[in-house]
VOGU-3710 file (C-alpha; in Angstrom, 3 decimals, decimal comma):
1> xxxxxxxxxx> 14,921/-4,385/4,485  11,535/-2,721/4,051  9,359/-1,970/7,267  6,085/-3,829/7,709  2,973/-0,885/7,922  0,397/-1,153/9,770  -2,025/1,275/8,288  -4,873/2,566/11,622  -8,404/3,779/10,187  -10,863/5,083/12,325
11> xxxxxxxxxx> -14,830/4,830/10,838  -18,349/5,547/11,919  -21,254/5,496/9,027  -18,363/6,359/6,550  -20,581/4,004/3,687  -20,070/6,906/0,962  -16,608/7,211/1,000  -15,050/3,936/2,663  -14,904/1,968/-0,607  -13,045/4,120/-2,663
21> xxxxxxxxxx> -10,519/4,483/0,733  -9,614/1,007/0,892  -9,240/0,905/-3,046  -6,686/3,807/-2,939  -4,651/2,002/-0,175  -4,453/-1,853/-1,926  -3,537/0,702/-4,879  -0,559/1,429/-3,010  2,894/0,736/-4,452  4,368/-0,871/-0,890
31> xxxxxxxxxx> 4,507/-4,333/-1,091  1,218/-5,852/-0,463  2,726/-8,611/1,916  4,176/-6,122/4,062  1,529/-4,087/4,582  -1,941/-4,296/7,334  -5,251/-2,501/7,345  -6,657/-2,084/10,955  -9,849/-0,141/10,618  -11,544/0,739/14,083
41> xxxxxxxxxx> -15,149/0,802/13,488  -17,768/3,393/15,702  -20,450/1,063/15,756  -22,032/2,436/12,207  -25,457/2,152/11,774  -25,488/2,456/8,518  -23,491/0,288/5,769  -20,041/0,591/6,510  -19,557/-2,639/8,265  -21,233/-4,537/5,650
51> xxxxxxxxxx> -18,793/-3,061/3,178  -15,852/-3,803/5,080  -16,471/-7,129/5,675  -17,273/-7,448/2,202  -14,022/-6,183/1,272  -12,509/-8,860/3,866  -13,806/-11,268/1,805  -11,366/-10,623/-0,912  -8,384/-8,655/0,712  -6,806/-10,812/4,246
61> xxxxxxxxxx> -4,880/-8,200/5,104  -7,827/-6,468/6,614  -9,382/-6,211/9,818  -12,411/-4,732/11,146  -12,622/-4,354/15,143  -14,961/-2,445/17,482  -14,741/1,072/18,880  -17,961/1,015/21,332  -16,498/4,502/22,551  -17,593/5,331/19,207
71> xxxxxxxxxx> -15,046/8,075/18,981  -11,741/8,779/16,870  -8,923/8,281/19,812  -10,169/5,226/21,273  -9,908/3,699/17,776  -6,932/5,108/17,321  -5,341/3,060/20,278  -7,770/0,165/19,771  -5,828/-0,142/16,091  -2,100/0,554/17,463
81> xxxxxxxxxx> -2,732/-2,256/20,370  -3,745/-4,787/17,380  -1,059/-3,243/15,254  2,120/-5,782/14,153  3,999/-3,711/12,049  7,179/-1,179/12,781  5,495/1,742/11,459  2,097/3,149/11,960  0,390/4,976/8,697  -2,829/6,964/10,124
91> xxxxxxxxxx> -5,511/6,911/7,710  -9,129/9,002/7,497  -11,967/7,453/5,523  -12,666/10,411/4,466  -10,313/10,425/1,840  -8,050/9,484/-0,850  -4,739/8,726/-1,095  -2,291/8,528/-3,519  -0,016/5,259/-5,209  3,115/6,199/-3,704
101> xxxxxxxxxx> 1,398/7,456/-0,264  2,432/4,956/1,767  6,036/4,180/0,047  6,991/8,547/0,294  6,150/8,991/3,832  8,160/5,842/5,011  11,174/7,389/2,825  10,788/10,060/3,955  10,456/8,901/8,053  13,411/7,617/7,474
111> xxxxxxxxxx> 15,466/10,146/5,713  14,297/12,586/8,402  14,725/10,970/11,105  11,405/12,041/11,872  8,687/11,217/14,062  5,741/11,925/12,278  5,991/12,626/8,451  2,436/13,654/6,499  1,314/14,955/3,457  -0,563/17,726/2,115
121> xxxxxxxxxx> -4,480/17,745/1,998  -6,166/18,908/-1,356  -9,665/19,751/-0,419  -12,103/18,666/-2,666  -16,339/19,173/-2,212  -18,420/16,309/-1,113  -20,616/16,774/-3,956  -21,080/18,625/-7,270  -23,104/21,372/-5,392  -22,571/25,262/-5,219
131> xxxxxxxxxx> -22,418/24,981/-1,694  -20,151/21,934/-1,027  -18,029/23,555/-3,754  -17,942/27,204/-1,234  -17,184/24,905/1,583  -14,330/23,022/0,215  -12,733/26,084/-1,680  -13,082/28,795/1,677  -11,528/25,941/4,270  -8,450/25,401/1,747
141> xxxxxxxxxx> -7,585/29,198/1,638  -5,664/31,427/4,281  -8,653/33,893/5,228  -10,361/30,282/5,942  -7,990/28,411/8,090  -5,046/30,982/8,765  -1,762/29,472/7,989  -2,084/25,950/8,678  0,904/24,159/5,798  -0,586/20,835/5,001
151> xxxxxxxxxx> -3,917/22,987/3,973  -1,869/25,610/1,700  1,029/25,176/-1,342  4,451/24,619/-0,013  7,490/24,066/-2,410  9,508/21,964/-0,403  10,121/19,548/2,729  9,984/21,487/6,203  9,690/20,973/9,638  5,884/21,931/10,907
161> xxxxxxxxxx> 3,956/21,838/13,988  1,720/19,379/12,258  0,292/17,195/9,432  -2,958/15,749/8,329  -3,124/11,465/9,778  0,384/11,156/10,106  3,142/8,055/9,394  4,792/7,411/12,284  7,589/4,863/14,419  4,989/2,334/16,384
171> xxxxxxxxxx> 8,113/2,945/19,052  7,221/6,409/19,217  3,715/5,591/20,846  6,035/3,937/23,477  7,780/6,431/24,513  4,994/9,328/24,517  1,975/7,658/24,814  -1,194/7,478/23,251  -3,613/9,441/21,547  -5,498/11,269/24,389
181> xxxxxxxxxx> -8,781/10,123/25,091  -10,351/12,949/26,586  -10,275/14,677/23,034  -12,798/13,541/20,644  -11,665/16,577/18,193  -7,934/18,054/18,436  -6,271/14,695/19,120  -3,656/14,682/16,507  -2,762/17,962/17,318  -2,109/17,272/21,381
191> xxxxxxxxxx> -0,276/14,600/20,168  2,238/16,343/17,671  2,387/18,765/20,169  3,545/16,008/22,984  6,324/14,929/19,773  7,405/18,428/19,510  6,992/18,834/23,578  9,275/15,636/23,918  12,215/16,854/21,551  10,994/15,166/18,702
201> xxxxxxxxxx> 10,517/16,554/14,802  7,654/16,421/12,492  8,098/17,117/8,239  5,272/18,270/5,694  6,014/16,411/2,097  4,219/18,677/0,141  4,391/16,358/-2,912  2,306/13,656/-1,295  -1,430/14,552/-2,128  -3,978/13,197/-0,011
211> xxxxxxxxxx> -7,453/14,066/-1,472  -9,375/15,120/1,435  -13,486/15,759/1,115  -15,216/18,233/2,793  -18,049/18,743/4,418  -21,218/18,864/2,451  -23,171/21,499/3,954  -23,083/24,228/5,938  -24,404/23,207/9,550  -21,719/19,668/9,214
221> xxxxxxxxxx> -18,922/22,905/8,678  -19,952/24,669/11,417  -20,382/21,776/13,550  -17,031/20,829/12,685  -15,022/23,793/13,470  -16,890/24,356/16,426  -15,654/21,072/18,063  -11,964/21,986/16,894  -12,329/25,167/18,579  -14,097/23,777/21,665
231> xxxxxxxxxx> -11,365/21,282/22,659  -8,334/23,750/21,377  -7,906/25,014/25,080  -8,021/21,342/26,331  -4,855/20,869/24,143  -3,218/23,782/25,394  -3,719/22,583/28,889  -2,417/19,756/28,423  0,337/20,395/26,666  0,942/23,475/29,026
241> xxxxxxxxxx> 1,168/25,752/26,255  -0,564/27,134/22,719  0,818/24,967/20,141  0,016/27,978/17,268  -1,235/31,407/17,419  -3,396/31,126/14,674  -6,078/29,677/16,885  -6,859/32,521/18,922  -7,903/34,915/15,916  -11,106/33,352/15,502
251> xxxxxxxxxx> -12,255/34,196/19,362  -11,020/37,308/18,795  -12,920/38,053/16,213  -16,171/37,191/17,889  -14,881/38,810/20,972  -14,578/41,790/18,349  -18,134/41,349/17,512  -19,507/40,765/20,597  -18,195/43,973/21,883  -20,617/45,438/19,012
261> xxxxxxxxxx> -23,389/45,848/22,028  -21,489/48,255/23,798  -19,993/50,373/20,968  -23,228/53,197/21,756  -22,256/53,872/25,207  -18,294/54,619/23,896  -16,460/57,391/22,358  -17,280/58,283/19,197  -13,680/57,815/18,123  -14,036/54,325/19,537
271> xxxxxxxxxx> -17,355/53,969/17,755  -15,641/54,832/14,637  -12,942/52,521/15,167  -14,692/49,572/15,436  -17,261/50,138/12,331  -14,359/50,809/10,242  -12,431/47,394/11,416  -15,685/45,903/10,805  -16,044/47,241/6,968  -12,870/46,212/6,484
281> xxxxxxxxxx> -13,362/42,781/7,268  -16,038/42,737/5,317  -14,511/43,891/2,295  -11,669/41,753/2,743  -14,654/38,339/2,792  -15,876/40,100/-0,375  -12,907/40,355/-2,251  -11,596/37,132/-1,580  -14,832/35,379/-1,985  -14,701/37,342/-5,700
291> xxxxxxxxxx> -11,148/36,625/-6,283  -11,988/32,738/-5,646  -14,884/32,341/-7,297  -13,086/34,260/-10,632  -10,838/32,232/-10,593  -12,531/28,735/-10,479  -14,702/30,522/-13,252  -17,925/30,236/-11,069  -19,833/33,297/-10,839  -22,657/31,886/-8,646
301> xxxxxxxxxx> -20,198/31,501/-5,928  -19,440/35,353/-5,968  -22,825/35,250/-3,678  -21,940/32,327/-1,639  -18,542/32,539/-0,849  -18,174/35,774/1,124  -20,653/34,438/3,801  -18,755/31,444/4,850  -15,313/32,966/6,380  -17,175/34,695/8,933
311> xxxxxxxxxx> -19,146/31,202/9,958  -15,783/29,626/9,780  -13,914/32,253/12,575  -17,439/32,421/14,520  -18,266/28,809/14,740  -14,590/28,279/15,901  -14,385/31,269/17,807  -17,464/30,231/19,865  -16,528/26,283/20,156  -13,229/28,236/21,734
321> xxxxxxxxxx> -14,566/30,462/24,099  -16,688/28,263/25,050  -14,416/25,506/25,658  -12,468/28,034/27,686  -15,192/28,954/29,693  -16,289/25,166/30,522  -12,577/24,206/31,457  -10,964/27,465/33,315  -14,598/28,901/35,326  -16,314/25,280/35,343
331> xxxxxxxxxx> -13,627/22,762/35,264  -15,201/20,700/33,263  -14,055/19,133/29,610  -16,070/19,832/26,682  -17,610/16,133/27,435  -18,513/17,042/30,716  -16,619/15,226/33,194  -14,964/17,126/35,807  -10,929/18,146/34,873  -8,812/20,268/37,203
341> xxx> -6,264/22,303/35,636  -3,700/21,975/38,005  -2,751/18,873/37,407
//
């Protein structure tokens, strides 16, 4: 018998992009009857409310409820408490989804035995601009975001460490937990770490396209991967390990950098050392930047392109170090409150 879905959305002032959301997932191939839209709403000030409940109007499968933490794991939990069906499908507003989205990760939960299954994220600009087109192409390619799967090509099925919103047995909340509260960015990953922590398996299904947008401009990207780095050593904490390596080359690097200021008062070798790693870094951000913007046939972005790896690694680098800094000398979160890491 096919699984009721509960399908978990967490908003706040998502009014570009909620419509088209919510269109993709009644688009969905699952049976309509067996199938529930929970979205957990931030307290928007602007007009996604009024669009949701205008979409109520027409579609009873879907509810709006409040989030007055106005964050992403609160409404995350908020939506699973609510939630009636046997299988949670984690949704972004931010995006697009696919016909079969819903239908392929619940096969493939199933065949698996998994418990979390996702699909891939094609990264597409927030707008027909030169720099929302830099933005999306540099944090879809491996000098970008390292070696993270569900951003890159992959040929087949395979187990990874984890996947963009996630479809997932409601039992396995049970037995683990919830989304952890004390991350505001990061969640998903703490929690696929707990899966993988707790002996459990998660699968990429690389033919299940979720159209993901990216950030618009250049201050919302850096923004962004500064809060991913800034709560990364929260995770690690609490998971009592580093879930991949990839996230400690952006610190790094800007520990790299930073260590510019005392390259006069060292050894010329070690002088020479460091401006060479430096040029070819740079060369590397050129070339690629090139290759990319050859290949999209975009000439303009030859100019563009190059600059935005290096804000990538050093926004994330300093969200990380300085998440580190806050939680191992000040034990404090990134929010604040006071966290020992002993416990």
């Amino acid at each position: 018998m096919t699984k009721k879905v509960s399908i978990i959305i967490p908003t706040r002032n998502e009014e570009a992009f909620i419509i088209n959301t919510l269109d993709s997932i009644m688009g969905q191939d699952y049976p309509n009857e067996l199938v529930e839209v929970i979205i957990a709403d931030g307290e928007s000030d602007d007009k996604t409310r009024e669009l949701i409940q205008g979409y109520i109007q027409n579609h009873s499968n879907v509810l709006l409820i409040d989030n007055p933490e106005r964050v992403v794991p609160y409404a995350l939990n908020y939506a699973i408490a609510k939630a009636s069906g046997e299988i949670i499908v984690r949704l972004d507003a931010h995006s697009k989804y696919p016909q079969n989205y819903v239908s392929r990760l619940v096969q493939e939960l199933e065949n698996t035995n998994a418990d979390n299954v996702g699909g891939v994220w094609i990264t597409t600009p927030a707008n027909d601009g030169l720099i929302a087109t830099a933005i999306a192409l540099s944090t879809s390619h491996p000098l970008g975001i390292g070696d993270a799967s569900y951003r890159l090509d992959n040929p087949e099925i395979k187990e990874v460490d984890t996947v963009p919103f996630g479809c997932f047995p409601k039992d396995v909340f049970d037995r683990i937990g919830l989304f952890d509260t004390d991350l505001i960015r990061n969640q998903d990953d703490e929690f696929n770490g707990r899966i993988i922590k707790n002996g459990g398996k998660i699968f990429l299904v690389p033919d299940v396209e979720i159209e993901y947008y990216a950030r618009a401009s250049v201050s919302t990207m850096m923004k962004m991967f500064y809060q991913y780095g800034l709560f990364k050593p929260l995770v690690n904490v609490k998971l009592g390990a580093a879930a991949t390596l990839r996230q400690f080359v952006p610190p790094a690097f800007l520990l790299f950098l930073i260590a510019g200021f005392i390259v006069p008062f060292v050894p010329v070798v070690l002088q020479l050392g460091w401006c060479g790693a430096l040029a070819f870094y740079i060369l590397i951000t050129i070339f690629v930047g090139v290759k990319i913007a050859l290949s999209n046939k975009k000439m303009s972005l030859i100019f563009i392109l190059p600059w935005m790896f290096p804000l990538i690694h050093v926004s994330y680098g300093w969200g990380y170090l300085d998440g580190f800094i806050k939680l191992h000398l000040f034990k404090q979160k990134p929010g604040g409150q006071n966290f020992s890491t002993s416990r």
